[in-house]
N, C-alpha and C positions, 0 to 999 in steps of 0.2 A: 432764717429760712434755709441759706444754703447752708447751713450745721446741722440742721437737722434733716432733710434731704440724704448729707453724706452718711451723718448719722444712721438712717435709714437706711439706706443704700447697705453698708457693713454690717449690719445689724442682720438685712437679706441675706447676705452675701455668707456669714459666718451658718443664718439659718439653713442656707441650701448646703453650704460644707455638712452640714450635720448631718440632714438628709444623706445626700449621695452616702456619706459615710456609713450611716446607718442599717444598710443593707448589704449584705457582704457575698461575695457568691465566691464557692468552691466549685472544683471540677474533678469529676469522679466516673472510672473505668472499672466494670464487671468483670470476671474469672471465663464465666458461661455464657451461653447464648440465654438472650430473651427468655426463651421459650422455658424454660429449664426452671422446676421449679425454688430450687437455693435464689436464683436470680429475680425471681418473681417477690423472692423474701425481700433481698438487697431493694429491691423498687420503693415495696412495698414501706422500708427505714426509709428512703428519700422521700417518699411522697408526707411520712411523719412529721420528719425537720423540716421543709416545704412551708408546711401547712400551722407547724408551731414554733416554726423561725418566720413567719410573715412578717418582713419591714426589718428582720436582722441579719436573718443567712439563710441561702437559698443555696440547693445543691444542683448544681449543672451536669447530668451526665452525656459521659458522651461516648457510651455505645460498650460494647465489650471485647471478644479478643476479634474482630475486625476492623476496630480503636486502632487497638493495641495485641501485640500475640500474648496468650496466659501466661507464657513463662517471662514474658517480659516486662509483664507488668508491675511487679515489685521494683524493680529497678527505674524504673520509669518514675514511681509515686517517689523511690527514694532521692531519687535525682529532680524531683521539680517539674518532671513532666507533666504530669497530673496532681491532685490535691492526693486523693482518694482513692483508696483499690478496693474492690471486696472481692478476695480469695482465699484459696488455703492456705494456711503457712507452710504446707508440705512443697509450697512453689517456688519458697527460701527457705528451705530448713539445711541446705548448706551456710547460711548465715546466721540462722536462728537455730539449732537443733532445739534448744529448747520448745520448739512447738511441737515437741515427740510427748509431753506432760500432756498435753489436749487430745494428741491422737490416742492417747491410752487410757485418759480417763475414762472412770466409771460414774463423772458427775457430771451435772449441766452447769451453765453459765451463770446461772443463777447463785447458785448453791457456793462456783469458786469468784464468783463477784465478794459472797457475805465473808468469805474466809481469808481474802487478801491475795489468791491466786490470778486470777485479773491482774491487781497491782502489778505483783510481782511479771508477768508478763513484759505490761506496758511499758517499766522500768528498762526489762530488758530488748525490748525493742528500742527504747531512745539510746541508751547507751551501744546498743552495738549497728542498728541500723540506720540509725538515724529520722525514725518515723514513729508516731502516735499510734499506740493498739487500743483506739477506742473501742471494742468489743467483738464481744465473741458470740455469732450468732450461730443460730439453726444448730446447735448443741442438741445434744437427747435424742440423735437421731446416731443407729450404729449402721456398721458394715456387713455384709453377706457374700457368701463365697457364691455365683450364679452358674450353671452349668448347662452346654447343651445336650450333652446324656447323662443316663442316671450313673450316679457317682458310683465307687467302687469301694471297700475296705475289708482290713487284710482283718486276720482271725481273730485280732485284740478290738477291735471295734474302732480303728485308725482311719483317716482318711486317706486313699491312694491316688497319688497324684501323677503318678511315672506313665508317661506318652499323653498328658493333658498341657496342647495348646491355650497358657492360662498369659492372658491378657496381666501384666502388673502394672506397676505407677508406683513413685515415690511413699507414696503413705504406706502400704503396704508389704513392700518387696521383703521387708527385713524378716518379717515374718512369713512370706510364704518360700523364700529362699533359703534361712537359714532353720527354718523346721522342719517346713513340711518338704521341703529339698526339692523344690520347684525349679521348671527351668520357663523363664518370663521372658513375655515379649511386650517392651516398654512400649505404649501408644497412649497418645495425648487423648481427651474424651471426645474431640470432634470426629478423630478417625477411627471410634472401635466399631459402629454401625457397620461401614464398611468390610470390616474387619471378621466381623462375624460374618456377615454375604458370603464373603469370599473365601472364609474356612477357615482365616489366618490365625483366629484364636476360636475357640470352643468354649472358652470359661473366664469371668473375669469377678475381681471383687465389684463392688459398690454398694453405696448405702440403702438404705432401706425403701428409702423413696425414689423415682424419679428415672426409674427401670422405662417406666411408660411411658414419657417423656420424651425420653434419649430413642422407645421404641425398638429397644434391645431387648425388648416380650419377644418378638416376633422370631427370636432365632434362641433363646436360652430357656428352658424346660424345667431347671431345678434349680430348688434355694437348698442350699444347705445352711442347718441350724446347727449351734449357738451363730447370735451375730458376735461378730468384736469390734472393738475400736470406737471411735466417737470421728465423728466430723468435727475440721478445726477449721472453717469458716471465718476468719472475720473481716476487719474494717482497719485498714493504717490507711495512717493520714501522714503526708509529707512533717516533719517536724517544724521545720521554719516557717511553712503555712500556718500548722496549729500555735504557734507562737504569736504567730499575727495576726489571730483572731481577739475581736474583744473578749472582754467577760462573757458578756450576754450571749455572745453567739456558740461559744466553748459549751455555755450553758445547756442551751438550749441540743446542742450535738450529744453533747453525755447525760442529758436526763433521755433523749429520745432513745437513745441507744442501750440502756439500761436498761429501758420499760422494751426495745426491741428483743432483747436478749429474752425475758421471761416469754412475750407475747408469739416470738418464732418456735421456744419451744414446744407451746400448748399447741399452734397450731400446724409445725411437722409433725406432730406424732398424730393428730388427728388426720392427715393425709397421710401418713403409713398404713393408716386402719385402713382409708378405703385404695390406698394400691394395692394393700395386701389381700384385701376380699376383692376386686377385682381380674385381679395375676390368679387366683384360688380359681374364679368362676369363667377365667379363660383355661382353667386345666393345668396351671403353676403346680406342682409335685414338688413336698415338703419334705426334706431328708433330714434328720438329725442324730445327732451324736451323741452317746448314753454314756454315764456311768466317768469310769476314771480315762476315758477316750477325751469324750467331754472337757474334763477337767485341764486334761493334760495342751489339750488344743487351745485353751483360753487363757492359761498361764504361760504357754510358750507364744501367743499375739501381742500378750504385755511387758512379756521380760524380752522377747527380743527386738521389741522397740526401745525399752529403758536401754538395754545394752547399746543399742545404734546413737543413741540420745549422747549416752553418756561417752561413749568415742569420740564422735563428735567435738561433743565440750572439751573433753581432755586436751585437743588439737588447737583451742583459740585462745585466746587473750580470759585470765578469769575463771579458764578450767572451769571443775565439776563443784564450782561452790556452790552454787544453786540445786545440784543436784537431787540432795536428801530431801529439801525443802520442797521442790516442786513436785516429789512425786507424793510427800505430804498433803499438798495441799490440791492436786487434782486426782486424789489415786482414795479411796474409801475402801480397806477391805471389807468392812460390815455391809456393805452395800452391795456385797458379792454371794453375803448368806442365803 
């Protein structure tokens, strides 16, 4: 009796190890406020792994740069602070320049999942940061230059930027600095609202979506067309976190995240259609650029981010060996036809 009792007893005992064991909880900090719809995305991945990690892994967030400051939160994820970031790479791209292949690309995540660019990514995230790039979301969604008067250009069909208070950021500086010969005034996204009130900038990039949002309608008048660039959104995960995850629960992160990658881009571009007929039927004024003005504007957004990229690499451990390859494998000239 008392054998089998003890018996019983370890038998419980090894059962409830299993149990606890079995459910594993990460913790994970946003880029954005709430409100914002990229963040609405990132929820909307946690609420997936949630609901199809039930009983294996469950993602705990906790909050975003009120957490944590934006710029801090890569180092934070890389240090063990947190499990889980979801931001730009353009927030480490002093440590990753490689995430200058995503801000230039002309594909989605989907497309550099099938081809090996993802891979190649994540690889270079373990090796030089020490964190997991399980994916790349809200892909397929570009940039716009937004203005609070109607833009200006010179006789060739150029755009003229000389005495425009133009808002930049990291993603973009290379190009509006070393083309279009911009003088930028660097502000994080919580303070350009502001910023516009108060006159300090008239003009600034951002994506296609999310103008209404931030509530930067309310002071900016004109888009100018072509868009450029891509949003490089995603998801690192501390390394030695993701090391110490099971099977099952790695699993269950990288099929959600995969299926999140196609799922965010079907449905940003379907909220671009209605900000953009919305911004239209508040009286948004569409300015675009024709001909070899056009052209010239959309190869000099690409080249001179590949040139920032590849300084960059030249300057770390490993240089420009990735170079040729990444813009291979995020960069499709046919898909510029």
């Amino acid at each position: 009796m008392t054998k089998q009792l003890i018996g019983g007893l370890i038998a419980g005992a090894v059962l409830a190890s299993g149990a606890a064991r079995a459910e594993e909880t990460i913790t994970a900090v946003h880029a954005f406020p709430e409100t914002l719809i990229y963040t609405q995305s990132f929820l909307s991945f946690v609420d997936k792994v949630n609901a199809a990690g039930e009983g294996i892994i469950q993602i705990e967030v906790r909050g975003g740069p009120e957490a944590i400051g934006m710029f801090q939160q890569p180092d934070a994820v890389r240090d063990g602070i947190v499990d889980m970031v979801y931001t730009p790479g353009s927030f480490y791209g002093g440590v990753i320049p490689e995430k200058d292949a995503m801000v230039s690309s002309n594909l989605t995540a989907v497309e550099t999942r099938m081809n090996g660019g993802t891979d190649l990514i994540d690889q270079i995230h373990q090796e030089k940061m020490g964190v997991k790039y399980l994916g790349w979301f809200d892909s397929g969604v570009c940039y716009n230059l937004w203005t609070r008067d109607e833009p200006s250009f010179d006789a060739s069909g150029n755009l003229e930027v000389e005495g425009l208070k133009l808002r930049g950021n990291a993603v973009y500086n290379a190009f509006f600095t070393n083309y279009l010969g911009a003088q930028v005034i660097d502000l994080p996204t919580g303070e350009v609202y502001s910023a516009l009130q108060r006159g300090v900038v008239d003009a600034t990039g951002w994506t296609q979506i999310g103008l209404i949002d931030l509530k930067w309608n309310e002071f900016l008048n004109y888009r100018i067309e072509p868009c450029f660039f891509s949003t490089d959104l995603g998801v690192i995960v501390n390394l030695e976190s993701w090391e110490g995850l099971s099977a099952e629960a790695k699993e269950v992160l990288t099929t959600v995240a995969i299926q999140h990658e196609k799922d965010s881009v079907e449905a940003l571009r379907a909220k671009r259609d209605e900000d953009f007929a919305a911004l239209d039927a508040a009286g948004m004024q569409v300015v675009t650029l024709e001909g070899d003005a056009k052209a010239a504007y959309l190869l000099a957004a690409r080249e001179k981010n590949w040139e920032r990229m590849q300084d960059l690499m030249a300057e770390q451990p490993g240089g420009t060996a990735n170079y040729d390859r990444l813009i291979e494998l995020f960069y499709d000239p046919a898909a510029d036809q």
